[in-house]
N, CA, C and O of each residue as an XYZ file, in Angstrom:
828
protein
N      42.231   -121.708     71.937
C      43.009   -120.634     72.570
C      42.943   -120.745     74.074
O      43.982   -120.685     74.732
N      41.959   -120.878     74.550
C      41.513   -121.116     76.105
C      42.451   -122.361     76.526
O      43.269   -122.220     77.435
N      42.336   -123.338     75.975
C      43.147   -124.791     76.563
C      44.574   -124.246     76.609
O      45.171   -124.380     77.678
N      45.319   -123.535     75.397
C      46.773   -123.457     75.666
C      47.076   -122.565     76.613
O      48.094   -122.682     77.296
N      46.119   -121.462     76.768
C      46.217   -120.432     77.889
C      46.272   -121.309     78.888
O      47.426   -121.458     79.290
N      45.363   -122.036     79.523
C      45.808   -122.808     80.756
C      46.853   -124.033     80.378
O      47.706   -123.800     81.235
N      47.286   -125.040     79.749
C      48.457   -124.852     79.461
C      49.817   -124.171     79.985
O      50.615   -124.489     80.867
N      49.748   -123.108     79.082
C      50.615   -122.199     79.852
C      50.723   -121.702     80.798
O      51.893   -121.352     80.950
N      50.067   -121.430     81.652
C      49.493   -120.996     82.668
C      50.042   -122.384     83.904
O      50.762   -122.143     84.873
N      49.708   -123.249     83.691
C      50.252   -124.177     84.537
C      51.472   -124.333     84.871
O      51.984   -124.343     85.991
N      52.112   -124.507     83.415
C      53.510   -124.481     83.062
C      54.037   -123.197     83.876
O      54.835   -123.441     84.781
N      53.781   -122.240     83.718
C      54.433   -120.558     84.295
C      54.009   -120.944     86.002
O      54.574   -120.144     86.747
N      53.432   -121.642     86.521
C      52.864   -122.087     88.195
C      53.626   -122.966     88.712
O      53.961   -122.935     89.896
N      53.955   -123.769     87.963
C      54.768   -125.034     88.496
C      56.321   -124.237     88.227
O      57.163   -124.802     88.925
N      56.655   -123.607     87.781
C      57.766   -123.011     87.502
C      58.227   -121.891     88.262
O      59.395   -121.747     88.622
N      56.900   -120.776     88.596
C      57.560   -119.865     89.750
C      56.692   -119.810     90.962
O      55.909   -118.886     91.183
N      56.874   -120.878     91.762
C      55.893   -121.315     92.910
C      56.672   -120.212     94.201
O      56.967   -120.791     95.246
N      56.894   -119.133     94.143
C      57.306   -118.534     95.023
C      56.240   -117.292     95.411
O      55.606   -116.787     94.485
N      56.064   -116.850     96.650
C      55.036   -115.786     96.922
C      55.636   -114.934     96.464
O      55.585   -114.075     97.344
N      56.404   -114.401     95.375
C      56.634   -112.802     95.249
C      56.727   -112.978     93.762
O      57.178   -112.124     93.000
N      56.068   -114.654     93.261
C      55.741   -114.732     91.297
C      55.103   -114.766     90.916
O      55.037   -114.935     89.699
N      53.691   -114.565     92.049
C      52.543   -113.611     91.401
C      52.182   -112.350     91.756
O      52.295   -111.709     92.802
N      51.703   -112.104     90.629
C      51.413   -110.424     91.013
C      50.170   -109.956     90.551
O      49.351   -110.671     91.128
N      49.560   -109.150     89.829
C      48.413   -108.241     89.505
C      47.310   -108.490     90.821
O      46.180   -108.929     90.608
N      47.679   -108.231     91.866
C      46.523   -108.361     92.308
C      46.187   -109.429     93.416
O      45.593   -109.234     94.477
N      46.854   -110.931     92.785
C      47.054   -112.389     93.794
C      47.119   -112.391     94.521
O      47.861   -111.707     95.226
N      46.155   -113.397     94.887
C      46.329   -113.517     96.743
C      47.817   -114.663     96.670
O      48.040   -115.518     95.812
N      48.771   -114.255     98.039
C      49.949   -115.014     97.503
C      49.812   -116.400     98.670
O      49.344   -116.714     99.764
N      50.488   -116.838     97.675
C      50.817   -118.434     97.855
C      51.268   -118.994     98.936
O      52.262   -118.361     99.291
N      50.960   -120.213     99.934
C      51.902   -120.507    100.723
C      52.944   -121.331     99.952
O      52.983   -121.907     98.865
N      54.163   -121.040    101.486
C      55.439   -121.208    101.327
C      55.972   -122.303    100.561
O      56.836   -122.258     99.685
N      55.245   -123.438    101.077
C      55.685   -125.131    100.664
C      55.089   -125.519     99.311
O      54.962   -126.673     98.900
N      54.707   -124.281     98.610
C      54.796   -124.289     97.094
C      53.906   -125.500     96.687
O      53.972   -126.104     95.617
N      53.120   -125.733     97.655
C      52.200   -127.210     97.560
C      50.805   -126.387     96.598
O      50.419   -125.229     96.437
N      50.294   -128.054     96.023
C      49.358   -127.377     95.117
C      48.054   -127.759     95.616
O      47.961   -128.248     96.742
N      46.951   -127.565     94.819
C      45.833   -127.993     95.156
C      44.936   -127.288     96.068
O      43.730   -127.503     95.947
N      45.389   -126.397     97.049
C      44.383   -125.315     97.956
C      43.498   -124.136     97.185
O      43.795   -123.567     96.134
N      42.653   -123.995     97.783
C      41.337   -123.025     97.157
C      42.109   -121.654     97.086
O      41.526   -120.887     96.321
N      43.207   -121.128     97.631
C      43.530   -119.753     97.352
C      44.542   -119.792     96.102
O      44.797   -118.728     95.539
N      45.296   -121.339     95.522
C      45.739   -121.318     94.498
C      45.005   -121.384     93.254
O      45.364   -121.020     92.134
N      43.751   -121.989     93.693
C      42.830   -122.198     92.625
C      41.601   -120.879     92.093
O      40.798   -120.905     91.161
N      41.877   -119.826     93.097
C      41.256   -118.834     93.033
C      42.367   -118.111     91.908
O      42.017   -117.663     90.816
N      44.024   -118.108     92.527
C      44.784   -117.280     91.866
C      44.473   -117.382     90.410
O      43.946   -116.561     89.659
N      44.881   -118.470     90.210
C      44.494   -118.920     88.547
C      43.309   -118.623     88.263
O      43.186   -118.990     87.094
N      42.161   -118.097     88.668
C      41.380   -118.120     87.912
C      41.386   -116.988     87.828
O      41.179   -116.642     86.665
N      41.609   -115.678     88.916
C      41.500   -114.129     88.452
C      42.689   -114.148     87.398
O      42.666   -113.134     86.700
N      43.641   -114.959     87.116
C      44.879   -114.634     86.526
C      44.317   -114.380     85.061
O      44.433   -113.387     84.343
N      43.422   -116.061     84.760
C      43.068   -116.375     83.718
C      41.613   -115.189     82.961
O      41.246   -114.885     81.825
N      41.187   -114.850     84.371
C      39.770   -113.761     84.189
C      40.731   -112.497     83.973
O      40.261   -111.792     83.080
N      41.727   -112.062     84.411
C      42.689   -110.940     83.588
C      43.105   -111.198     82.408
O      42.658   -110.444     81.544
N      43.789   -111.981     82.077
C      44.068   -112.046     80.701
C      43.245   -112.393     79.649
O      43.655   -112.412     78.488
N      42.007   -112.694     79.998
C      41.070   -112.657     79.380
C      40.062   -111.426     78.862
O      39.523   -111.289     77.764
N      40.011   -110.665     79.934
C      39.443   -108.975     79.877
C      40.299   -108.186     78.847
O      39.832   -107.285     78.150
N      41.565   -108.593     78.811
C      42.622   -107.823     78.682
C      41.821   -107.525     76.691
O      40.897   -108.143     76.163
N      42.642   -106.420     76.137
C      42.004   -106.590     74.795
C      42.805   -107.770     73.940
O      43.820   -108.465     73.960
N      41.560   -107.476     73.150
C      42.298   -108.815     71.889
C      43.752   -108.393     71.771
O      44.362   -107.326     71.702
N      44.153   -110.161     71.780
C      46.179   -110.154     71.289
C      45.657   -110.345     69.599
O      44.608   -110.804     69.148
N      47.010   -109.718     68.838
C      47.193   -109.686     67.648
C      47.636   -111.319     67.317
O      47.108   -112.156     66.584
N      48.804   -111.375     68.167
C      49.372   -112.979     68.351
C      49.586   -113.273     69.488
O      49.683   -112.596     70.512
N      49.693   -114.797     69.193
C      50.524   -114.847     70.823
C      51.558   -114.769     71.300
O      51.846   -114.911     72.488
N      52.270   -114.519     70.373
C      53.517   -113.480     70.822
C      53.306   -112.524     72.123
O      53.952   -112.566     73.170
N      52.092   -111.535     71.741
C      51.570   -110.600     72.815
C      51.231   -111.348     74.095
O      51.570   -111.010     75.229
N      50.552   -112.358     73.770
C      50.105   -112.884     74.819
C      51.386   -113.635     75.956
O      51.211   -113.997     77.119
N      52.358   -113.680     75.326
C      54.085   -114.990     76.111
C      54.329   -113.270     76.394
O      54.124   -112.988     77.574
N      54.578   -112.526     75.850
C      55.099   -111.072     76.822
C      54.414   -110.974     77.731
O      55.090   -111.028     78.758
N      52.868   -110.792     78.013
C      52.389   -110.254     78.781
C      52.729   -110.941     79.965
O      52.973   -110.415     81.051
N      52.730   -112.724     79.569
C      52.630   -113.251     80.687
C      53.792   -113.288     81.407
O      53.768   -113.366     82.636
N      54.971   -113.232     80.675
C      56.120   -112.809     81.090
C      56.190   -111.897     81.695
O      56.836   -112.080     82.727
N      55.645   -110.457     81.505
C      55.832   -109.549     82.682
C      55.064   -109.952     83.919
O      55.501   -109.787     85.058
N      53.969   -110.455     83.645
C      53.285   -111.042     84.991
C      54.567   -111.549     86.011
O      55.002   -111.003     87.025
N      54.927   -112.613     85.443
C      56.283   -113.857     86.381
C      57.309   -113.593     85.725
O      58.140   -114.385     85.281
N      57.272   -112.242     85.630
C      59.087   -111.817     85.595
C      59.764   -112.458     86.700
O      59.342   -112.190     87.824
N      60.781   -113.293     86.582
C      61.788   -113.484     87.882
C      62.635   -112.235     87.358
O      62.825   -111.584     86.331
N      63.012   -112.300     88.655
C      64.332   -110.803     88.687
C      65.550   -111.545     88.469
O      65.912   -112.672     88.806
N      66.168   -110.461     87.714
C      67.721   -110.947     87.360
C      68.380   -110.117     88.268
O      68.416   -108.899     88.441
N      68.994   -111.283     88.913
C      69.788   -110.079     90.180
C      71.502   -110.012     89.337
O      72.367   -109.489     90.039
N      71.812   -110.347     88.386
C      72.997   -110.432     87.743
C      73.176   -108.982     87.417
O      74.296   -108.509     87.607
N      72.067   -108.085     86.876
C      71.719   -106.734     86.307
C      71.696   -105.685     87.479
O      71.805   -104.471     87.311
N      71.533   -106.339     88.732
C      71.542   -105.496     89.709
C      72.192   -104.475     90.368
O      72.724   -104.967     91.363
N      72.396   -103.352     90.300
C      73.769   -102.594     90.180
C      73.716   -102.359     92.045
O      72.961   -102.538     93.001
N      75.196   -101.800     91.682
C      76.006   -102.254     93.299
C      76.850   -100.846     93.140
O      77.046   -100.207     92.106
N      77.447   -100.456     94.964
C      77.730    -98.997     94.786
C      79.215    -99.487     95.735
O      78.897    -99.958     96.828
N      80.442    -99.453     95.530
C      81.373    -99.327     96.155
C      81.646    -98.020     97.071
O      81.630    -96.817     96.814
N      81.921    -98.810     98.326
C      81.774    -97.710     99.482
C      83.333    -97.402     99.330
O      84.159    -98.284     99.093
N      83.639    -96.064     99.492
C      84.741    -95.018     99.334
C      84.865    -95.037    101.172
O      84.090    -94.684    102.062
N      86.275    -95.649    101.164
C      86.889    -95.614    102.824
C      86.955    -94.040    102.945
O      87.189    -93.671    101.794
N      86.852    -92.720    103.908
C      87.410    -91.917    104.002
C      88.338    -92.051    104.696
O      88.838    -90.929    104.615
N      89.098    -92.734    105.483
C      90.539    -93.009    105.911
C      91.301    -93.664    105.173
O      91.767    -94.713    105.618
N      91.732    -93.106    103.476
C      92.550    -93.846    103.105
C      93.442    -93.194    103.273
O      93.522    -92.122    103.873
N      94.732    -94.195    102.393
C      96.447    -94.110    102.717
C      96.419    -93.238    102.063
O      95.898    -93.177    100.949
N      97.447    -91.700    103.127
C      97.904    -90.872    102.517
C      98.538    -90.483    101.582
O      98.415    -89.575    100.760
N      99.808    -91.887    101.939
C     101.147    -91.785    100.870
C     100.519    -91.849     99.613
O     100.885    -91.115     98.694
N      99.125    -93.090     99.430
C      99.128    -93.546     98.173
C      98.117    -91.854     97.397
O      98.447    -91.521     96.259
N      97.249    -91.189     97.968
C      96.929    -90.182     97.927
C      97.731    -89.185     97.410
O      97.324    -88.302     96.656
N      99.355    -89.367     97.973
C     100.036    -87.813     97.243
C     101.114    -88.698     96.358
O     102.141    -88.089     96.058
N     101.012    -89.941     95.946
C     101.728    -90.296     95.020
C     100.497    -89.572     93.603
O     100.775    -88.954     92.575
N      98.909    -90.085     94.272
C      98.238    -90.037     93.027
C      98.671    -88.724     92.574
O      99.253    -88.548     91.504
N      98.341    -87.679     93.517
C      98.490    -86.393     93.423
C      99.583    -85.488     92.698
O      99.440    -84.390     92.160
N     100.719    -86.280     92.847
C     102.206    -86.073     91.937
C     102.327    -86.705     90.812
O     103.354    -86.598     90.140
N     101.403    -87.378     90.479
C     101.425    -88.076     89.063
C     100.959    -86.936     88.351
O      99.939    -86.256     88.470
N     102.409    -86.852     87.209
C     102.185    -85.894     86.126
C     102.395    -84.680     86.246
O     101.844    -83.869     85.501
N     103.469    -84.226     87.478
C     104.219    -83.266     87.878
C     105.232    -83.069     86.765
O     105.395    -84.063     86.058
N     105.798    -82.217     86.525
C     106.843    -81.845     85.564
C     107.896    -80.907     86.670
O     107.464    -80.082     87.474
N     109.509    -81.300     86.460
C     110.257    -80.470     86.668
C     110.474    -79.014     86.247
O     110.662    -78.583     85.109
N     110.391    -78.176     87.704
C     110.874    -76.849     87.202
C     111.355    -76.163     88.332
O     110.747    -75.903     89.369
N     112.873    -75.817     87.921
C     113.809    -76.090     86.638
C     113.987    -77.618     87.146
O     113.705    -78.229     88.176
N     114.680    -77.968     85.734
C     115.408    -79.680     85.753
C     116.739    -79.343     86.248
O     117.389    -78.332     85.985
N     117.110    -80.481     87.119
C     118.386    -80.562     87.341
C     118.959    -81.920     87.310
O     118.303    -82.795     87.875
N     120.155    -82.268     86.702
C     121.070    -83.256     86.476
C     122.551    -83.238     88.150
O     123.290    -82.359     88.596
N     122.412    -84.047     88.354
C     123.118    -84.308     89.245
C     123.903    -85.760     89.625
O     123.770    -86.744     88.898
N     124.778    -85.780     90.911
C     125.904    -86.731     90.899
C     124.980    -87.389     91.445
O     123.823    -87.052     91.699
N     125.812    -88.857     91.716
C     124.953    -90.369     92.351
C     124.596    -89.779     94.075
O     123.780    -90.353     94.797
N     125.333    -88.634     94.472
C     125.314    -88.166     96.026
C     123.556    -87.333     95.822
O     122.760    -87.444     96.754
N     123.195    -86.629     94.663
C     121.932    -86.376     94.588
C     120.706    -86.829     95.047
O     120.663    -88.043     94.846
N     119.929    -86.523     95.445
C     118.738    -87.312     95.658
C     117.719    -87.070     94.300
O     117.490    -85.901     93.993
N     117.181    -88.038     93.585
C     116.179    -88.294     92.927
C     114.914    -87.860     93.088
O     114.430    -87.957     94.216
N     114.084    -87.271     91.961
C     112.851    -86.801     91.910
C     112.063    -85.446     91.377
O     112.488    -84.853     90.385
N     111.622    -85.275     91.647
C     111.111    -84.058     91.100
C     111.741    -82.619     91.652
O     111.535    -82.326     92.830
N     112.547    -81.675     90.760
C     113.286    -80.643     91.048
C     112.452    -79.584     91.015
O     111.454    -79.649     90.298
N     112.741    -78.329     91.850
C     112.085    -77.271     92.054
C     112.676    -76.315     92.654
O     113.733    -76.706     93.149
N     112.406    -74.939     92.879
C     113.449    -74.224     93.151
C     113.591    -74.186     94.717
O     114.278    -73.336     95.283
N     112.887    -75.175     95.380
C     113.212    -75.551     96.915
C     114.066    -76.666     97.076
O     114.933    -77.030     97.870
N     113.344    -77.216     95.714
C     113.638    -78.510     96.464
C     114.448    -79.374     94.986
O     113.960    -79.773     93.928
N     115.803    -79.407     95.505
C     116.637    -79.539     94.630
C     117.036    -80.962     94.275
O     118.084    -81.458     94.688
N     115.977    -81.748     93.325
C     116.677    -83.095     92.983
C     116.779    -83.289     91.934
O     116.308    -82.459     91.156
N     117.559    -84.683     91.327
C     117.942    -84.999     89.929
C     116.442    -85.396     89.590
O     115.566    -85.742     90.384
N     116.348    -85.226     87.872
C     114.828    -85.314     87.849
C     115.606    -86.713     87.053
O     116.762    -86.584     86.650
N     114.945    -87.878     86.897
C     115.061    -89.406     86.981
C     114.014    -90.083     85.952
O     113.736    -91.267     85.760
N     113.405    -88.560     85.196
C     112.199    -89.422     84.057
C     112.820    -88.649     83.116
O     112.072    -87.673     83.065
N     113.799    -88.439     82.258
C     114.297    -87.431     81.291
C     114.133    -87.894     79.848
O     114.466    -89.011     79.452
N     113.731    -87.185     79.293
C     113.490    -87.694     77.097
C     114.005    -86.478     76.556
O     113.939    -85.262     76.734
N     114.752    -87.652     75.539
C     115.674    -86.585     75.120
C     114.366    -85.988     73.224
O     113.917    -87.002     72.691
N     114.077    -85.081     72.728
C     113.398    -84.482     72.153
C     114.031    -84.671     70.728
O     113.440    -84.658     69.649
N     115.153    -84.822     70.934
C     116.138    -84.774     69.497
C     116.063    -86.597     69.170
O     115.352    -86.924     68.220
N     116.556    -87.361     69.701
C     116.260    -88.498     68.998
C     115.001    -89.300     69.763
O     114.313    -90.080     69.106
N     114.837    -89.156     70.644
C     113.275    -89.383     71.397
C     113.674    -90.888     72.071
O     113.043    -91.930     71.897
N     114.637    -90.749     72.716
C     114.376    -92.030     73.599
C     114.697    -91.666     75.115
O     115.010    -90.535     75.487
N     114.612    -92.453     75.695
C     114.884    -91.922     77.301
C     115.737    -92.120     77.649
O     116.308    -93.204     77.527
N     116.379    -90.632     78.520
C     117.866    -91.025     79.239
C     118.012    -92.294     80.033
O     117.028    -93.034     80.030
N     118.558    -92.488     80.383
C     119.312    -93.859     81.165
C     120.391    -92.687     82.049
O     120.979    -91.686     81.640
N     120.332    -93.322     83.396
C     121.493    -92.606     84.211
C     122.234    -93.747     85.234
O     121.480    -94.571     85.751
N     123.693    -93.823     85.543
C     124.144    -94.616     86.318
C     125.052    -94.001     87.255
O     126.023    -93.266     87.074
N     124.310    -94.644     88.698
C     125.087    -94.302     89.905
C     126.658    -94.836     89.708
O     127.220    -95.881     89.379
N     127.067    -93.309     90.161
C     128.962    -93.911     90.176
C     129.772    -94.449     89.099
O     130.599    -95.339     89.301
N     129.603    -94.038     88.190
C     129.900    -94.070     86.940
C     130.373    -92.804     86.004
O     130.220    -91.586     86.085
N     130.803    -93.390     85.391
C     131.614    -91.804     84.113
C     131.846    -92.441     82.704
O     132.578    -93.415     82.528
N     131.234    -91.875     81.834
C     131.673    -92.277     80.615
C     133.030    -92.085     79.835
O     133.498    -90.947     79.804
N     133.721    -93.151     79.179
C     134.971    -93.057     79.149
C     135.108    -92.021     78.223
O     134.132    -91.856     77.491
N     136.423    -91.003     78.005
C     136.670    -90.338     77.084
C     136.614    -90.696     75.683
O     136.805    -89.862     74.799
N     136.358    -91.914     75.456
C     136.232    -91.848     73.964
C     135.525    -92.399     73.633
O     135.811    -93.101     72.663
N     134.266    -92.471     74.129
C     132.614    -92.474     73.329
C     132.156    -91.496     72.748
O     132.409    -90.311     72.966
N     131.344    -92.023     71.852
C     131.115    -91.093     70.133
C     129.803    -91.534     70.102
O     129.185    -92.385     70.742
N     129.431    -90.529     68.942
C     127.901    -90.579     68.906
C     127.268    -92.151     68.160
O     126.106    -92.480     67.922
N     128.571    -92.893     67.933
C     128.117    -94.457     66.711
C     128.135    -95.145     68.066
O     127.525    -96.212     68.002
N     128.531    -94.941     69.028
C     128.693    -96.006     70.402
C     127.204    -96.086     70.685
O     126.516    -97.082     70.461
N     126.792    -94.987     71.178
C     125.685    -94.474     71.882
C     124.153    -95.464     70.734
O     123.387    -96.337     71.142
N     124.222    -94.908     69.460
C     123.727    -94.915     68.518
C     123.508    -96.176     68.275
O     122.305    -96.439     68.298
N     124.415    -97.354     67.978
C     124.535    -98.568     68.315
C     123.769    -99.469     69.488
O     123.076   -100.485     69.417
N     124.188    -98.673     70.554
C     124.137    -99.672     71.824
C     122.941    -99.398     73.133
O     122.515   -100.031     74.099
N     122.750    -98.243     72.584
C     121.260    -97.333     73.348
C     120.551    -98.563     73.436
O     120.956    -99.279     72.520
N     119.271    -99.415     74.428
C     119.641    -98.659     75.726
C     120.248    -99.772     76.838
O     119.957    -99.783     78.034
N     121.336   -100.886     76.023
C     121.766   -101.988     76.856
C     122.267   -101.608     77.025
O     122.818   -100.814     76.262
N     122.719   -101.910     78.808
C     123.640   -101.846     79.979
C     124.821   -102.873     79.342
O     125.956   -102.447     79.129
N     124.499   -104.050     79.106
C     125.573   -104.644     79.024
C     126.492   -104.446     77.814
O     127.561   -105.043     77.686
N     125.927   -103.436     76.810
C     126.892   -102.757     76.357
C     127.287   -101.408     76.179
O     128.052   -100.960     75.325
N     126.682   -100.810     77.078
C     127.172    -99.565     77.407
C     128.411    -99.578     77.831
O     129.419    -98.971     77.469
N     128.071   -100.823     79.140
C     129.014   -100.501     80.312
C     130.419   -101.018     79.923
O     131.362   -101.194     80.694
N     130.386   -101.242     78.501
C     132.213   -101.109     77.830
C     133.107   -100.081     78.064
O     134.265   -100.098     78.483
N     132.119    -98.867     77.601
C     132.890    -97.502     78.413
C     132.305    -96.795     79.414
O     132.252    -95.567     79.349
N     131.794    -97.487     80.462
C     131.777    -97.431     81.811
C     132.693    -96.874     82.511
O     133.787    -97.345     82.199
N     132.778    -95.948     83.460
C     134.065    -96.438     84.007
C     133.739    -96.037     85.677
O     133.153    -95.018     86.045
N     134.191    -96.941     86.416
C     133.439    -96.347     87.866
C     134.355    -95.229     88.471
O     135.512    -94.909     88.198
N     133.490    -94.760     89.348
C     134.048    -93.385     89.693
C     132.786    -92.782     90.453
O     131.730    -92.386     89.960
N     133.294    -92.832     92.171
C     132.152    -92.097     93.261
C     131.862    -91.444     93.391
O     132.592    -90.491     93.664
N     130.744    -91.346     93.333
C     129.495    -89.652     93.198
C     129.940    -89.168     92.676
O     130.714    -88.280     93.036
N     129.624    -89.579     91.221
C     129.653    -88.827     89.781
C     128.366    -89.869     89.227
O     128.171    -91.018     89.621
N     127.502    -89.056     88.127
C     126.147    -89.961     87.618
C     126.124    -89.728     85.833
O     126.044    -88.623     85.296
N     126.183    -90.584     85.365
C     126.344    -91.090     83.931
C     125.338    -91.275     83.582
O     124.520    -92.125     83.933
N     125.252    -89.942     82.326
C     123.599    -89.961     81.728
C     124.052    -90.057     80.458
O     125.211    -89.914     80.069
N     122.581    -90.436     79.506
C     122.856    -90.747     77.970
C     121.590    -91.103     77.455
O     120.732    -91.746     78.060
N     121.485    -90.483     75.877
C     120.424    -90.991     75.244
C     121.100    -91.621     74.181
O     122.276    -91.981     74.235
N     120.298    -91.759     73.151
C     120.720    -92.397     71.949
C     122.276    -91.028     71.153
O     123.284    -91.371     70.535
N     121.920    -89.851     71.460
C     122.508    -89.097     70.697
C     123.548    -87.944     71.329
O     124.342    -87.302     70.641
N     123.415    -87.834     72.515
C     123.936    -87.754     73.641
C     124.499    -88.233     75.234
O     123.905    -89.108     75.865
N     125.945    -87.402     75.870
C     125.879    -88.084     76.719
C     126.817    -86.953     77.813
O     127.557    -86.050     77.421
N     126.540    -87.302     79.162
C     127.188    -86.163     79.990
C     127.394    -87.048     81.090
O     126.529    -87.899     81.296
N     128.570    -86.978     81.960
C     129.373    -86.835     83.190
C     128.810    -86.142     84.416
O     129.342    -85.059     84.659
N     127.881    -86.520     85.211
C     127.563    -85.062     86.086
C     127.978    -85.441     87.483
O     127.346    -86.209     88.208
N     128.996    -84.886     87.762
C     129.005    -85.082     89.984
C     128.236    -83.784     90.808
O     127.795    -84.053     91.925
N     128.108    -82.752     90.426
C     127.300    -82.057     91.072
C     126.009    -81.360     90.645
O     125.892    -81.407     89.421
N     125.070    -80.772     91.213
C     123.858    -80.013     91.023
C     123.954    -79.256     89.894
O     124.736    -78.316     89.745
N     122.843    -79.823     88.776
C     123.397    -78.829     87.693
C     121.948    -78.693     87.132
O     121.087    -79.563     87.266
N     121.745    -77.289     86.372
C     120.744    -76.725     85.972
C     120.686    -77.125     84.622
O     121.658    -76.609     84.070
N     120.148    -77.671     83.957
C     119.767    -78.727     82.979
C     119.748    -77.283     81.711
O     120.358    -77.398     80.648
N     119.078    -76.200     82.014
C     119.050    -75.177     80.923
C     121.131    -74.435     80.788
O     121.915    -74.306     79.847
N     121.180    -74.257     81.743
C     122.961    -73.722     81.201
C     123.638    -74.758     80.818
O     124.865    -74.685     80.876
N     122.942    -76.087     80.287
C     123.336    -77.085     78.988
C     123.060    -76.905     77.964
O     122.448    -77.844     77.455
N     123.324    -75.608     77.006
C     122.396    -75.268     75.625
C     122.714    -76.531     74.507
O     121.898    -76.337     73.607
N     123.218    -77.272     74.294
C     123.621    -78.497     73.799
C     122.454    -79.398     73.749
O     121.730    -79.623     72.779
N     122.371    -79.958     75.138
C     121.202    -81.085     75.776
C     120.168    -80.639     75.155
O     119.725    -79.557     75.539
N     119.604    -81.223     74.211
C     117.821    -81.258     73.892
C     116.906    -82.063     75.395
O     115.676    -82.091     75.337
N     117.502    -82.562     76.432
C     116.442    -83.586     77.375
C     115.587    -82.236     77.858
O     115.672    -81.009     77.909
N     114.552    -83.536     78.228
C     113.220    -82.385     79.037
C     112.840    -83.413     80.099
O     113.204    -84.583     79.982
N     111.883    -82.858     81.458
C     111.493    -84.038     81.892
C     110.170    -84.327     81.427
O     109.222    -83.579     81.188
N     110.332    -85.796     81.333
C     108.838    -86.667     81.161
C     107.955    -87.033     82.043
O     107.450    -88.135     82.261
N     107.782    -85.809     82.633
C     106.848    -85.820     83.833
C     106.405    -87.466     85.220
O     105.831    -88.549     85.103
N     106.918    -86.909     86.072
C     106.854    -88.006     87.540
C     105.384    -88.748     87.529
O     105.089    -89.545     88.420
């Protein structure tokens, strides 16, 4: 038992020749990790006179832990790290976060002359995230556009939500805005209050 202890013991020396890989007590090591001086030969021996005091190991299992905690190297991989928070960040990106998940109130539908975004009773824009509740897909709206008089609910139903075949009954026409879901569809050129549409199932799907 004594021979493999030193043994090991050698092996664990030649392996962490650094002054901060011994511990209990050691006088520490010089730098150039060179061997053979009386304060290395002292280390090893209180090392070996500790683990020797120590009580009986069951196995040596006990004994490769212990010595392991002795010449733990540190895992700096495990080392946790704290990201520093700028307090001068970007405003804009600040009140975008801040408007995420705003809901229109009231909604309003409006012409391509509208401005886009979140409607309110100041501040009057087309709301631009709309789901329609009845067949559940999302409006689609086009600047300057009008849907032709004779689209039907099999057009829509069909062709929801390609442009390139919508725009069969397209028809252009300035500042006016062409909305549509799968099951519906409306014409709008001016400011319009989305509720005196009792028809329209859309809601907004929040900014």
């Amino acid at each position: 038992m004594a021979e493999d202890l030193d043994e090991l013991l050698d092996e664990v020396e030649s392996k962490f020749c650094r002054p901060d890989a011994l511990r209990l007590g050691m006088a520490e090591r010089p730098k150039g990790c060179g061997g053979g001086t009386h304060s290395s030969d002292r280390n090893r021996a209180k090392a070996k006179e500790t683990l020797r005091s120590t009580e009986t190991f069951k196995n040596e299992d006990d004994l490769d832990r212990l010595i392991n905690e002795i010449f733990e190297e540190p895992n700096f991989d495990k080392k946790p790290f704290k990201l520093k928070s700028k307090s001068s960040g970007n405003t804009s990106v600040k009140a975008s976060i801040q408007g995420f998940g705003k809901s229109c109130s009231p909604v309003y539908l409006g012409g391509s002359a509208i401005q886009c975004g979140i409607g309110t009773n100041t501040s009057w824009r087309a709301c631009d995230h709309l789901r329609c509740i009845a067949c559940d897909f999302l409006v689609v709206s086009y600047n300057d556009y009008m849907w032709d008089k004779s689209c039907d609910y099999l057009f829509f139903r069909n062709n929801m939500p390609e442009f390139h075949k919508l725009k069969a009954k397209l028809v252009k026409k300035k500042g006016t805005r062409a909305y549509a879901c799968q099951c519906s569809w409306r014409t709008i050129e001016e400011l319009t209050d989305l509720q005196t549409d009792h028809q329209l199932r859309w809601v907004c799907g929040k900014h």
